[in-house]
Residue, then its C-alpha position, 0 to 999 in steps of 0.5 A: x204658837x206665837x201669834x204672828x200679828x201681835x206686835x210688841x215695843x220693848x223700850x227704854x233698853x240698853x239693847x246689844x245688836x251684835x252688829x258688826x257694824x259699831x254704828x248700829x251695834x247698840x239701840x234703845x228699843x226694837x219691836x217684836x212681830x210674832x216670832x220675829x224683830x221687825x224694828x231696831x232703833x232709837x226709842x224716839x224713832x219707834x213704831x206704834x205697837x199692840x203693846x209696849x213693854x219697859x224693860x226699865x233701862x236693862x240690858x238684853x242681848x241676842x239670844x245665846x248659842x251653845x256652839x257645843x254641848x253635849x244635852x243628855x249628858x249634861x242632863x245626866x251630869x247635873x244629878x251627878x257628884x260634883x267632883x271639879x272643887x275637890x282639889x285633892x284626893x281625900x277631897x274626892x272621897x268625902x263628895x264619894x261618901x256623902x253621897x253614898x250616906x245620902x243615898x244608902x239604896x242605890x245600886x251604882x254611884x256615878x261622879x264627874x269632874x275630877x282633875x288629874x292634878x288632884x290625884x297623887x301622881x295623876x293616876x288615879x286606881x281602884x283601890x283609891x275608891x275601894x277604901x271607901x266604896x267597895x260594895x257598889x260599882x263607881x263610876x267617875x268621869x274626868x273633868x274632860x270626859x276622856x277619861x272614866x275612873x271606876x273602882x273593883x266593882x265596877x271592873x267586874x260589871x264591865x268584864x274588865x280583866x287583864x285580858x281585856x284588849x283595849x278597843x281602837x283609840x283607847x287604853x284600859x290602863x295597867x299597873x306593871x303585871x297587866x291588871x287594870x287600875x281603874x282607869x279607862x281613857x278615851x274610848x275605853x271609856x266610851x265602849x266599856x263605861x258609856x256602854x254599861x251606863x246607856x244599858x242602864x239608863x231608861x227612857x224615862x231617866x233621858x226624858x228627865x236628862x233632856x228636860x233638866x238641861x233645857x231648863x238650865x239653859x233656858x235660865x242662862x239666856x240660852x236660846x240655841x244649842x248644838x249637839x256634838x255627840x249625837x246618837x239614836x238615844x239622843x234623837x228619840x229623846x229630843x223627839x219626845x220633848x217635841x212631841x210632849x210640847x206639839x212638835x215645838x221646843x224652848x230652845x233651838x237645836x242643831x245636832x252633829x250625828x257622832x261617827x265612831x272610828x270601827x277600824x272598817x271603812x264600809x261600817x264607818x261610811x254607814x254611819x255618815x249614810x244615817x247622818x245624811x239620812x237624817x239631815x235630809x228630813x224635813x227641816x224645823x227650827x227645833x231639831x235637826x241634823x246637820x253635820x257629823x262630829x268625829x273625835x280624833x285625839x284626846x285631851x292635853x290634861x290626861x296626855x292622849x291629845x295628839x301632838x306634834x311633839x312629845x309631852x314633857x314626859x317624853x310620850x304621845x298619842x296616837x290620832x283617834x282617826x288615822x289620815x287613812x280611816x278620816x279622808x273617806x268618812x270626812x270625803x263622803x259627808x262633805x260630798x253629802x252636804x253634811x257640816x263636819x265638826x272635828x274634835x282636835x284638841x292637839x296640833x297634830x290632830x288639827x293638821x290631820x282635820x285639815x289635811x282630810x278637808x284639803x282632800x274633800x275639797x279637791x275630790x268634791x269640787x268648788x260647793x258651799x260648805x262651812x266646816x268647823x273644827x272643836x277646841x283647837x287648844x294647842x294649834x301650831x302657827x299659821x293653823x287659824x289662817x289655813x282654816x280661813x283659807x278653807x273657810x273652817x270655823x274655830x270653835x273654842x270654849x272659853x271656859x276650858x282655859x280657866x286658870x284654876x284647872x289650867x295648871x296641870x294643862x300646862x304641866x304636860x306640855x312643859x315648853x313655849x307651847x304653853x305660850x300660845x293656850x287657847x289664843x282666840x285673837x289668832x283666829x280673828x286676825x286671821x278672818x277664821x269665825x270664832x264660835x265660842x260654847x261651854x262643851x257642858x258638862x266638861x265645864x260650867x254650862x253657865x254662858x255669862x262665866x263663859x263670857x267672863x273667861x273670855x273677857x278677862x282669862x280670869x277664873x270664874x271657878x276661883x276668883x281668886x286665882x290670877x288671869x293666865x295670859x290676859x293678852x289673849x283675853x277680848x272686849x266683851x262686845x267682841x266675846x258676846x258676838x262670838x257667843x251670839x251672832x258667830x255660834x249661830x252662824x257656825x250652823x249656818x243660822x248667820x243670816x236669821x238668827x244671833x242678832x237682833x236686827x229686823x227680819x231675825x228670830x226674836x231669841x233675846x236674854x234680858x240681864x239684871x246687870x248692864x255687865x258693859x258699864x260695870x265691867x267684867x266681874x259683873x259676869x259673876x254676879x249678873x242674872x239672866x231675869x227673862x229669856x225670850x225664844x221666838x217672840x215667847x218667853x220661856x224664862x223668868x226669872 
């Protein structure tokens, strides 16, 4: 426990407020009471204090919020194949096979990050991964997560064969007399491949998860995260980290519960009713429940999203949550107090998400509340000022518009729509709160690539491939109080956290490089060197 008296003077800083006041938004010094800032100024100005520490001119910033992320599956994904810098299928293969030199023994090889445009035709099959891996079951997750590319062996441990009925909101893929391909999209993927893959895993293989991304984090001056697809493994999982460091974590976590679409209204509303039971518990700064998230379409990149308009194929998708089965689930949270997070990536999904909230408002009557919908990758105009009409907020992830994974992106749009990819200063001008996250592991983790993408619509993955529409790209003081202030305000923390100012939680990340003075290719190449959560610190390095 941080001693709640000790005081501590940081100095001779370029200290980064988050304020969105420009008077007060830098300062020199501020000091740290407990787990708490109780001065911010000018270093000639600064109280007297137990201690004083010299942070020697570096730049600190408030501690940063992953405003989405999935913590076990990034645990998982870190000790995965990497799969995001082949960009061809030969490519894929080699990471394939050298993983399976590496480790003869295991009995399942698991993969991530694969792009469709490095596949031929973007159709991934089987029989591509059989020609070099048929004796174990592979299990490769798209760059997205929407979609899972497994080979023969896989197929038979999941039961898949040309009888198989795809489940609500997915697809088993099938060539032209019905056999399946190997490739599982959308919730194919989640109730055929994620199934097998949580059997599989043990409790001890999660602790490993959980401990792995919580030290990832804590290295990139993250001090707060928020869940988007929690479930009971990633609950008890969290507790026992909790438990395992009496009662408290490294790192803040605000977690939305995961509601499933069974086609049953009665099974769905039992979902939100176990959300509502858990956010209704004792509430700590650790770990809490504090919303539901429901995915409704899928991704732009694979064509599942869904859109108002075709593709440039001439297909769509079909919502995930139909406007019938969403309008009670998303009514019931809001009555329940309960922060709703809707995955809509197309702008047929976002119109859907806002319909169901229009509802909810009308049905529940005038009561604070402060929604939010996921990614908003494609949003038709005037989407970002209905959302701030309803006070929705927008969380976007820098990172997916990386012009090195954007161009398959564009290619299944093919029209104007690519024009207006990912336009972050819509929902400023519009007053929506913009929450910038990563949604790791559908990309880097890493938050100053994150603000690098933000501030310059650059590559963090390539550098050398040029900036995609630089005129939706922000000032980085703007970026970093999206990542900071904005994403905790996004869970409601607004009013105790993601600033430095005084009566604040003391979460601060101290870089190696002041990334303002140098510009935004300092992003690359800067370091977090401390990374401070409630007044202790818990990364150096």
């Amino acid at each position: 426990m941080t001693d709640q008296t000790l005081t501590t003077l940081y100095r001779n800083g370029r200290v980064f407020t988050a304020d969105a006041d420009p008077a007060t938004a830098w300062a020199e010094a501020f000091v740290v009471t407990g787990d708490t800032i109780s001065w911010v100024g000018p270093e000639e100005a600064a109280p007297s204090a137990d201690r004083a520490v010299d942070l020697q001119g570096r730049l600190v910033l408030p501690g940063i919020t992953d405003a989405h992320t999935h913590l076990l599956m990034m645990g998982a994904a870190l000790g995965q194949v990497y799969l995001t810098d082949a960009r061809d299928l030969g490519g894929i293969l080699r990471l394939l096979v050298e993983a399976r030199e590496a480790q003869p023994g295991a009995p399942v090889l698991r993969g991530r990050g694969w792009l469709f445009d490095a596949v031929p035709d973007g159709a991934p099959t089987a029989a591509m991964i059989d020609a070099v891996l048929p004796d174990i079951p592979v299990y490769l997750d798209a760059n997205d997560y929407h979609s899972c590319w497994v080979n023969t062996a896989a197929l038979a441990e999941l039961g898949i064969t040309r009888d198989t009925p795809d489940p609500i909101g997915g697809e088993i893929v099938r060539d032209a007399d019905g056999e399946p391909t190997g490739l599982l999209l959308e919730t194919a993927a989640t109730q055929y491949a994620w199934t097998q893959r949580d059997e599989a895993t043990t409790d001890a293989d999660r602790d490993e998860h959980v401990e792995r991304t919580i030290d990832a984090y804590l290295a990139t001056g993250v001090a707060g995260v928020v869940d988007m697809a929690f479930d009971e493994f990633g609950l008890a999982a969290l507790r026992r980290a909790q438990d395992r460091r009496g009662g408290e974590l490294p790192l803040r976590v605000a977690a939305h519960w995961l509601i499933t679409n069974t086609g049953d209204d009665a099974a769905n509303l039992a979902q939100v009713e176990r959300a509502a039971q858990l956010a209704a518990e004792p509430a700590t700064p650790w770990l809490r429940v504090v919303g539901i998230k429901l995915i409704l379409d899928g991704v732009i990149d694979a064509c599942t999203a869904a859109m108002r308009q075709p593709y440039a194929d001439g297909s769509n998708a079909d919502p995930i949550w139909p406007l019938e089965r969403l309008a009670p689930v998303v009514a019931a949270a809001d009555a329940a107090g309960l922060q709703i997070a809707q995955h809509a990536i197309g702008d047929y999904a976002s119109q859907l998400a806002l319909d169901a909230l229009e509802q909810a408002v009308a049905a529940n009557g005038d009561r604070p509340r402060r929604h939010r919908i996921e990614h908003l990758e494609y949003a038709a105009p005037g989407t970002a000022e209905r959302m701030a009409r309803l006070g929705v907020t927008a969380s976007m992830q820098p990172v997916h518009s990386d012009p090195a994974i954007f161009e398959n992106w564009a290619e299944m749009l093919g029209d104007e729509r690519v024009d207006r990819a990912f336009p972050w200063p819509e929902y400023e001008d519009a007053g929506a709160l913009l929450a910038f996250s990563t949604d790791s592991p559908t990309a880097p983790h890493q938050a100053l690539a994150n603000l690098y993408v933000a501030s310059t619509r650059a590559s963090a993955l390539d550098p050398s491939v040029p900036a995609v529409h630089p005129q939706y790209a922000l000032p980085l003081e703007r970026a970093v109080a999206h990542a900071t202030r904005d994403a905790a305000a996004s869970v409601g923390d607004g009013d105790w956290r993601g600033r430095i100012a005084p009566g604040y939680a003391a979460d601060l990340a101290v870089l190696d490089a002041d990334v303002f003075a140098e510009g935004a290719s300092s992003l690359l190449r800067a370091r977090v060197v401390e990374t401070i959560v409630a007044g202790r610190t818990v990364f150096a390095g």
